[in-house]
C-alpha positions as CSV (number, residue, x, y, z in Angstrom):
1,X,20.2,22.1,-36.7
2,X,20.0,20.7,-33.5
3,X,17.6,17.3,-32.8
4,X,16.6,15.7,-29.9
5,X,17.9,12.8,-31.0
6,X,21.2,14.5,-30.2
7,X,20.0,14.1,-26.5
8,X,19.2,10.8,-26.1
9,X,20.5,8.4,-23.9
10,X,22.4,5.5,-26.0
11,X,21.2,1.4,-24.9
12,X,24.3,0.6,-22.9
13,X,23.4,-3.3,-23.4
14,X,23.4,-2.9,-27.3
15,X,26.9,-0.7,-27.3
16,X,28.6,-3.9,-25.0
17,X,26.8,-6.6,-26.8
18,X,25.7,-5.4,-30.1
19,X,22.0,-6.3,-29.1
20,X,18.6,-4.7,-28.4
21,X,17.3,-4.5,-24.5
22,X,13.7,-4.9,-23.8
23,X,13.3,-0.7,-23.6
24,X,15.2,-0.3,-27.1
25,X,13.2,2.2,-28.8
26,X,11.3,3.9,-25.9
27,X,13.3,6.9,-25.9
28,X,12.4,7.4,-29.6
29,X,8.9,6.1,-29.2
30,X,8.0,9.0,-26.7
31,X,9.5,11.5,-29.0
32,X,7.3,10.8,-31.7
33,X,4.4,10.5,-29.6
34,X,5.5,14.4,-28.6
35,X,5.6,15.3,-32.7
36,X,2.0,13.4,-33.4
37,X,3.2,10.5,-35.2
38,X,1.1,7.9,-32.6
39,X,1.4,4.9,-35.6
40,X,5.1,5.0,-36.3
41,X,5.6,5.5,-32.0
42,X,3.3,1.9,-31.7
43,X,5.5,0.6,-34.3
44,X,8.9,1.3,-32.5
45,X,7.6,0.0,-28.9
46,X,4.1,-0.7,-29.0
47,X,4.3,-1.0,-25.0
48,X,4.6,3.1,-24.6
49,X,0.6,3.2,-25.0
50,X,0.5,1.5,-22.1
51,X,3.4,2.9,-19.8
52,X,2.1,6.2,-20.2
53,X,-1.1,5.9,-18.2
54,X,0.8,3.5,-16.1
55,X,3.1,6.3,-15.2
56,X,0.5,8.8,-14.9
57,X,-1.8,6.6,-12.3
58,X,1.1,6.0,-10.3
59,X,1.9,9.4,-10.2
60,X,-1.7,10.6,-9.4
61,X,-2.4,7.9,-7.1
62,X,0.8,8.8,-5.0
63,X,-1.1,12.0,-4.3
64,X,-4.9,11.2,-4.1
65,X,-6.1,7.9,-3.4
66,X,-8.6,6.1,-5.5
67,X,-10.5,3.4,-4.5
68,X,-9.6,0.7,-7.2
69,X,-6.2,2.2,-7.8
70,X,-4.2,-1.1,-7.0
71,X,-5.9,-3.0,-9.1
72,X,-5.5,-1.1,-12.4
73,X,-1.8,-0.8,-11.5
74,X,-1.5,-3.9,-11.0
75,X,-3.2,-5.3,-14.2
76,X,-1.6,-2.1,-16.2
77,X,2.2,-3.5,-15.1
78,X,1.1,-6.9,-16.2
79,X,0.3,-6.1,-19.7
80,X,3.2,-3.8,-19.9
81,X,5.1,-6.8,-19.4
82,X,4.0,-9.0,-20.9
83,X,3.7,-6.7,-24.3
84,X,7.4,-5.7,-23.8
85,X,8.8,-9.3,-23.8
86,X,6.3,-9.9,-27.0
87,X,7.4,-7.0,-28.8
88,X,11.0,-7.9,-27.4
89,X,10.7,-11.6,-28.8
90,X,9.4,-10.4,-32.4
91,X,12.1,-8.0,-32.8
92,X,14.7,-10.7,-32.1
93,X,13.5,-13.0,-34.1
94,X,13.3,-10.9,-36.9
């Protein structure tokens, strides 16, 4: 039987240095937000929860306008980051 797993993209950075990158574990994340498992997705890159509606206002505010639009963008993208290089740290450290 055939996985999606199959499919995925391998981290280029961890095949030339042996190491994680910041997005190690997205691909996986958003695949088992597709199947329902939301805890074990938060547990592999807690930061998808927040990329997701990221993406999604981007993509809607590309097309209709909204007046505070900027603003959650902006304050979405900071949190990202700032949860990815947590995450990032934690799982280097351990």
């Amino acid at each position: 039987m055939v996985s999606l797993e199959d499919y995925m993209l391998p981290c280029l950075n961890k095949k030339l240095f042996g190491i994680d990158c910041p997005g190690c574990g997205m691909q996986r994340s958003v695949l088992l937000i597709f199947q329902g498992d939301f805890e074990a997705a938060f547990h592999l890159y807690p930061a998808i929860f927040l990329l997701i509606p990221l993406a999604l206002i981007i993509t809607t505010s590309l097309f209709y306008k909204f007046k505070y639009s900027n603003k959650i963008i902006n304050i979405l993208a900071i949190i990202s980051i700032v949860t990815i290089i947590i995450s990032y740290l934690i799982k280097i450290i351990n």
